[in-house]
N, C-alpha and C positions, 0 to 999 in steps of 0.2 A: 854456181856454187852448190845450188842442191842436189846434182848431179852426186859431187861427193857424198855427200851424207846418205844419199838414197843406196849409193855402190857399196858403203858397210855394210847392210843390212841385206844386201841382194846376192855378197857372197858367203859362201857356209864356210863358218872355222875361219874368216877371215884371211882364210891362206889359198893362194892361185898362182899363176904363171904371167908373163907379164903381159900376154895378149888380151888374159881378159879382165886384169885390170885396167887396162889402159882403156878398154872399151867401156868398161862401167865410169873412169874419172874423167871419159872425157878430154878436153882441151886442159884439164888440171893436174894429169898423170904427173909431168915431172915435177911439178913439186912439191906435190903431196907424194910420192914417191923420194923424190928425197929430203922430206923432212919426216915422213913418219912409216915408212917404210923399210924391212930389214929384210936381206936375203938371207933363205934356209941353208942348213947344210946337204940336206936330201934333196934329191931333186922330183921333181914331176911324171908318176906314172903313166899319165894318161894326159891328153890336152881337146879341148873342145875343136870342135870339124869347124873346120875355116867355111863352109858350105852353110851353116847356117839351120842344116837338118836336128839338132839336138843330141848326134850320137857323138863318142867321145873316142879318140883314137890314142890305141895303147901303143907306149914310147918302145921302140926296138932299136937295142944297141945292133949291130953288127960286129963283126970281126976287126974291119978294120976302124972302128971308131965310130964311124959314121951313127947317127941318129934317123929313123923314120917312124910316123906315125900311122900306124895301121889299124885300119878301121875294122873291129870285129864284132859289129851291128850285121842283124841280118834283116830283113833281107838285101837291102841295098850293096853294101859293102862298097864305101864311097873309093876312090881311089888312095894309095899310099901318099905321104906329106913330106918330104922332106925337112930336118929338123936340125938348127943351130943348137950347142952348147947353151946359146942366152933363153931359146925357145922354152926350155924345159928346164929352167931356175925357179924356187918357189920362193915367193914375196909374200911376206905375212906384215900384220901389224905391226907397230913395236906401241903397244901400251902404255909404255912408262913415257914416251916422248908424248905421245897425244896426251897424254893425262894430265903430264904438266904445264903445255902449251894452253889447256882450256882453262888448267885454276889460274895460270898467268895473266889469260885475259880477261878472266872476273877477278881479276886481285882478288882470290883466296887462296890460303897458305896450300902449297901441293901438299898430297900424304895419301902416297900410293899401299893400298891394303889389298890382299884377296882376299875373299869374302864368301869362298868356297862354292860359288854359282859359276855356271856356263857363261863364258865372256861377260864378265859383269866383276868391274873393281870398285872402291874407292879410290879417288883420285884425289880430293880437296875437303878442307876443312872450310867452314863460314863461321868469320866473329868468333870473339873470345870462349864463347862456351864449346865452340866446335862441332859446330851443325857438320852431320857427314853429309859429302855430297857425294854419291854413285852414280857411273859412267855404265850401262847395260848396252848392249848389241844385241840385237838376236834378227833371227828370220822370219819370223812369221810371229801371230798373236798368241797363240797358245804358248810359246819359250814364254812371250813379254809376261804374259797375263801369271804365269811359274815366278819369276823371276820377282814381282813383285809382291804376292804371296808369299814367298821364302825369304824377303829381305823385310818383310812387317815382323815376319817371328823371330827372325834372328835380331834386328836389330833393335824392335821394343822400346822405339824413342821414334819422334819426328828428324826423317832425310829431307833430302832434293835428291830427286831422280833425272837422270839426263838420259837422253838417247838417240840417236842419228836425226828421226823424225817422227812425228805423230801418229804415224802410219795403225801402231798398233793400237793405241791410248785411244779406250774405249769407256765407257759410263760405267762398265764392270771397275774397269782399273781405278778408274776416279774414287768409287765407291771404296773400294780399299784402300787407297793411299789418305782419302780426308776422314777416316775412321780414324789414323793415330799424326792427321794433320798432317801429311808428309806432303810435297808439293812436288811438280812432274814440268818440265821444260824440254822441248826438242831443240836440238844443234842447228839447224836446218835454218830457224826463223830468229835466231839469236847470234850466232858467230860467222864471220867472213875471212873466208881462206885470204891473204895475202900475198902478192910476186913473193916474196922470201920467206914464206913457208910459216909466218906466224899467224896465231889468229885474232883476231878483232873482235869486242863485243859490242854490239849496237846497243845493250842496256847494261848499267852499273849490276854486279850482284846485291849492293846494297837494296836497292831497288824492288831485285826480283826474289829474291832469297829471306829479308827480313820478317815478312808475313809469317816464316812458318820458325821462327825462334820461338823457344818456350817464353809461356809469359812469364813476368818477372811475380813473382809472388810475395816477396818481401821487401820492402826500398829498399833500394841501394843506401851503401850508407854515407854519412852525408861527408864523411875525410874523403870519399872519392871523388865526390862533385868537387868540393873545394879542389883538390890537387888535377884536377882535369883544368879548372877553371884557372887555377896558378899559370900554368903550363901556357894555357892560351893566352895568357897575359905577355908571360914572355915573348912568347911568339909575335904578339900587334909590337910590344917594345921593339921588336929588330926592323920591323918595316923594312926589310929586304927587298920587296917586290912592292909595285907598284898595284899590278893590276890582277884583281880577285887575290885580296891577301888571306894568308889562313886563316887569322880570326873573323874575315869577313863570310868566308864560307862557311866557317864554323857556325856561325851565328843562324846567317840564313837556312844552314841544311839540318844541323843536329837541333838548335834551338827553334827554330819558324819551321823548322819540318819539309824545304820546301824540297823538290824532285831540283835531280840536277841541271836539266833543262831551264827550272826556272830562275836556278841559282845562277845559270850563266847569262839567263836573260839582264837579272838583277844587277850583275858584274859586268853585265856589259863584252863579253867575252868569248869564247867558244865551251863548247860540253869537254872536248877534252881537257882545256885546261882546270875547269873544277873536278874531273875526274884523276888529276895530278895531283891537285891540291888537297883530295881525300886521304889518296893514297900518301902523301906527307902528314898526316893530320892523324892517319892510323899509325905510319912508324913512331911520330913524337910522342903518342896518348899513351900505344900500347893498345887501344881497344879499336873496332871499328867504327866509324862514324856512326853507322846504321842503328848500332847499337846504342852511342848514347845520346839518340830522341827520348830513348826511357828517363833521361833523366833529366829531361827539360823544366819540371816542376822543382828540382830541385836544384836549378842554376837559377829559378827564378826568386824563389826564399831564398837564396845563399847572398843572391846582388841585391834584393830589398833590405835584406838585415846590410848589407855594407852600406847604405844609401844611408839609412835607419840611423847607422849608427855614426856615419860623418856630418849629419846633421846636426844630430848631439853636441859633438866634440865642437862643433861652429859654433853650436847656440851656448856652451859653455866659455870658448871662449870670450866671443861676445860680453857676456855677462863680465866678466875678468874684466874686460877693459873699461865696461860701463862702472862697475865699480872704482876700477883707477880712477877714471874721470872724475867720480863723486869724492873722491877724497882728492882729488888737487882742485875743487872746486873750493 
């Protein structure tokens, strides 16, 4: 699977022919070829020498249609190639698929932007405030090291930075991205290609992405905890499922804070089904889970004052009846 991630960054402009992407993806070509791969309408001037020497031989039509590629390196002058119609089709990325595929598998909302940089979009939003998350490429350190420079100025808020691999990500770049808190993640050591072209995240973005949310600066306020807490009342009411139900995950992840791992340890159950169970817990709230740890102190005063106050209403009663008593005594 690294193979892939490493082959983004190894081809320039992300656009080739398909001999040498197939070389860079490996045993992985066809399905990352056809799941994130689009063919051009132009074709290929030129194709890398089958030989292995570095020179590059330019595509000659002939007359009769025919294709060959002619090596016009000197001093060698490798022999002519003969060349198929497929030979010399150009395969680029298609963007918009990979972009969506990767906020798919951190459950974050997609939201493809340009952003005016060299192979570098937005791709996904994080949580309700809509942390950006950008998807960068590049070839070497010095685009990386540009890229993330130009996306502090422009974008003047804390990102998530993603990128093939770590390759470039240096104590310079760190330097700049933990100056406005912005947080940096390779593909590489996070996401796994699939037989059918999807991708897999070995960690929740709740997880990896909530660290660099602005802190909250003023409580929330407290109609929100209650209607958050309504909501997950409903929800134990239906007791639909048996096993890791929502309000128990709720409990354990937003309220005890705990990581998903140990939430399914708790439930007794697998990571992805609490990672299901989030992801239902965000459609029903409307917010992310990740995000309302913040308001754990204030589900905590919301159910003490209920506690608080059905105690009351008990010891009121009570009284009512000891009174009855006294008067049919």
């Amino acid at each position: 699977m690294s193979k892939v991630w490493q082959c983004l960054e190894d081809i320039h402009g992300l656009v080739a022919v398909p001999v040498t992407w197939r070389s860079g993806l490996a045993g992985s070509f066809e399905v990352f070829h056809a799941a994130y791969l689009r063919t051009r309408t132009d074709r290929a001037k030129s194709i890398p020498c089958p030989n292995g020497c570095g020179c590059a031989h330019e595509v000659v039509e002939h007359r009769d249609g025919s294709l060959v590629g002619v090596c016009r390196c000197e001093p060698w002058n490798c022999e002519d190639i003969r060349l198929s119609a497929e030979d010399v089709i150009l395969l680029e990325l298609n963007w918009q698929k990979l972009g969506r595929a990767i906020a798919r598998a951190f459950g974050c909302d997609a939201k493809l932007g340009e952003l005016g940089l060299p192979h570098t979009m937005q791709i996904a939003s994080f949580s309700g405030i809509g942390l950006p998350v950008v998807l960068t490429i590049q070839n070497g350190r010095d685009g990386f090291q540009n890229v993330v420079g130009q996306l502090i100025a422009r974008l003047r808020e804390r990102f998530v930075l993603l990128a093939p691999t770590g390759r470039f990500y240096d104590a310079h770049a760190h330097g700049l991205l933990n100056c406005v808190k912005a947080g940096f993640f390779n593909l590489e050591s996070l996401l796994t290609l699939l037989p059918s072209g999807l991708l897999q995240a070995r960690t929740s973005s709740g997880e990896l992405f909530s660290p660099f949310l602005p802190e909250v600066k003023e409580p929330v306020p407290e109609e929100v905890a209650r209607q958050v807490l309504a909501l997950i009342g409903e929800l134990h009411s239906q007791k639909t499922v048996r096993k890791a139900p929502v309000s128990e995950v709720f409990r354990l992840y937003c309220k005890e804070g705990y990581a998903a791992e140990r939430v399914a340890k708790e439930c007794r159950c697998s990571k992805a089904l609490v990672v299901l169970r989030l992801k239902q817990l965000r459609r029903k709230l409307g917010r992310d889970p990740a995000e309302l740890r913040q308001l754990s102190s204030h589900f905590e005063s919301i159910e003490d004052s209920l506690t608080d106050s059905r105690a009351k209403h008990i010891h009121r009663e009570s009284a009512i009846d000891e009174s009855r008593f006294e008067e049919e005594d």
